[in-house]
One Martini backbone bead per residue (centre of mass of N, CA, C, O) as a GRO file, in nm:
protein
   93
    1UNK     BB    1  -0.338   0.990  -0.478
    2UNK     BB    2  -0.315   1.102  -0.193
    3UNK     BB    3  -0.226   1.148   0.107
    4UNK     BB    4  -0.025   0.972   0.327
    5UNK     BB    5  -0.170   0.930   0.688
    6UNK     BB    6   0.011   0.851   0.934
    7UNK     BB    7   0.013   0.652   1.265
    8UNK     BB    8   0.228   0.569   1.567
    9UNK     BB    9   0.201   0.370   1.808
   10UNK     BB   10   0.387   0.396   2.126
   11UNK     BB   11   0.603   0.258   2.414
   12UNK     BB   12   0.863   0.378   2.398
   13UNK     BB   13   1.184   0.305   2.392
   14UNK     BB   14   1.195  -0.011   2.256
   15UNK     BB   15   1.253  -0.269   2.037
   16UNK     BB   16   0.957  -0.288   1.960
   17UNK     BB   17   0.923   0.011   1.862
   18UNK     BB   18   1.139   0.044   1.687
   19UNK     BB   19   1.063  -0.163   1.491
   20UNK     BB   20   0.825  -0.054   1.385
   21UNK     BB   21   0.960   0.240   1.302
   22UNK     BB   22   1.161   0.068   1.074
   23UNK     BB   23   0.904  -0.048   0.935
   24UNK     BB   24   0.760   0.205   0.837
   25UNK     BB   25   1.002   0.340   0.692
   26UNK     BB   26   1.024   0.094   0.495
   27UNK     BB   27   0.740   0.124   0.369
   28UNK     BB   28   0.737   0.465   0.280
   29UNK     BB   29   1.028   0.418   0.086
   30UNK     BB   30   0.918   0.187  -0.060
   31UNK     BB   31   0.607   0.106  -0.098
   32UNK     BB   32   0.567   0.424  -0.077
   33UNK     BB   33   0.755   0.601  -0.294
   34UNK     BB   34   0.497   0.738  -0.477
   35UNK     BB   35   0.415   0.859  -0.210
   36UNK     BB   36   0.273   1.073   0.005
   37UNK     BB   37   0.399   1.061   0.312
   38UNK     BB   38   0.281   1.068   0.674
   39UNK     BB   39   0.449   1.070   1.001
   40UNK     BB   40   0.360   1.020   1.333
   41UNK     BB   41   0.481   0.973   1.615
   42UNK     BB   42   0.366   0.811   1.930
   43UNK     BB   43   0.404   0.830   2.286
   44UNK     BB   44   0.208   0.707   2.519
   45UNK     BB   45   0.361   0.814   2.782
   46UNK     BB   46   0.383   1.138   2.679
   47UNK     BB   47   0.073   1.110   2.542
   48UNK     BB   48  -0.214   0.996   2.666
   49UNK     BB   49  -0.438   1.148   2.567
   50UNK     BB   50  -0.421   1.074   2.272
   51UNK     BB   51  -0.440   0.754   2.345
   52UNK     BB   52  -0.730   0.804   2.433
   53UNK     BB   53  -0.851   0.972   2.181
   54UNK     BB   54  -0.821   0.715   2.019
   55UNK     BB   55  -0.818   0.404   2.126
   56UNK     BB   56  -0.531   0.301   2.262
   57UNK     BB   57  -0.502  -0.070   2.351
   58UNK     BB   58  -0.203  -0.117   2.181
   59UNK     BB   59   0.118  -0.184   2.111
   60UNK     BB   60   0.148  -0.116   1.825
   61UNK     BB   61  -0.016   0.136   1.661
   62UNK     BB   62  -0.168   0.185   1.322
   63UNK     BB   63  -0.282   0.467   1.166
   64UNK     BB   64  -0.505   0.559   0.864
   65UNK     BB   65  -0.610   0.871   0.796
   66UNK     BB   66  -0.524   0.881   0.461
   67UNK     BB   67  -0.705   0.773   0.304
   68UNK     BB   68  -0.987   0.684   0.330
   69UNK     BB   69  -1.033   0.477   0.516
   70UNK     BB   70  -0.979   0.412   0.825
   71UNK     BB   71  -0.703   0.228   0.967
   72UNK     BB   72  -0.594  -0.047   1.177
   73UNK     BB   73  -0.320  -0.158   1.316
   74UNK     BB   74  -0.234  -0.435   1.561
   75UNK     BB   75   0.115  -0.483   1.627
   76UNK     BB   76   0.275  -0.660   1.451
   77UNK     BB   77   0.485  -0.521   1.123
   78UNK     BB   78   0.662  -0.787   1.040
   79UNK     BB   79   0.499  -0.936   0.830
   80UNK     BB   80   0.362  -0.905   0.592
   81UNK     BB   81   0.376  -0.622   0.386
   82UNK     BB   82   0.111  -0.697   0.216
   83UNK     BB   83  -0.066  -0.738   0.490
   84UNK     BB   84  -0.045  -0.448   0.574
   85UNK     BB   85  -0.131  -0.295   0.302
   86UNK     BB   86  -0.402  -0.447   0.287
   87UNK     BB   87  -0.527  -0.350   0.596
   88UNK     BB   88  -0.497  -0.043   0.487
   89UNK     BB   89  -0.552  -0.006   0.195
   90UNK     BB   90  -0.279  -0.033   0.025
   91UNK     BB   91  -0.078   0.042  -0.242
   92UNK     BB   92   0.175  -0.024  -0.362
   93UNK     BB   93   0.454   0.066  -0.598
   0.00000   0.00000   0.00000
């Protein structure tokens, strides 16, 4: 599998996005610890253009832009890890 590419739009660093920031570095040091993982952090208060641009209507938003197909989880990413790595269609480690 190529290089896995991750972004992560959030609000502010509120706790609900804190949360998501330590859900997705637990998933991508353990879960996907077999690949090598990108990962971006995007404040959509700091840089509203790019959350324009990317057409983010809710944080946390999670897009997953390589390998194809680009997928995006959007919400609370405390669920079941295993449903959220099917959403991205990514396989665990």
């Amino acid at each position: 599998m190529t290089k896995i590419v991750l972004q992560l739009y959030v609000a502010g660093r509120t706790p609900r996005s804190e949360r998501a920031i330590a859900i997705l570095r637990r998933i991508c040091d353990h879960e996907l610890a077999d690949y090598e993982c990108e990962l971006t952090i995007v404040d959509v208060l700091a840089d509203p253009a790019l959350a324009e641009e990317q057409k983010i209507l809710a944080t946390p938003t999670l897009i997953k832009e390589q390998p194809l197909p680009q997928r995006r989880v959007i919400g609370d990413l405390a669920a079941d890890l295993a449903e959220v790595l099917n959403a991205l269609n990514l396989p665990p480690s």
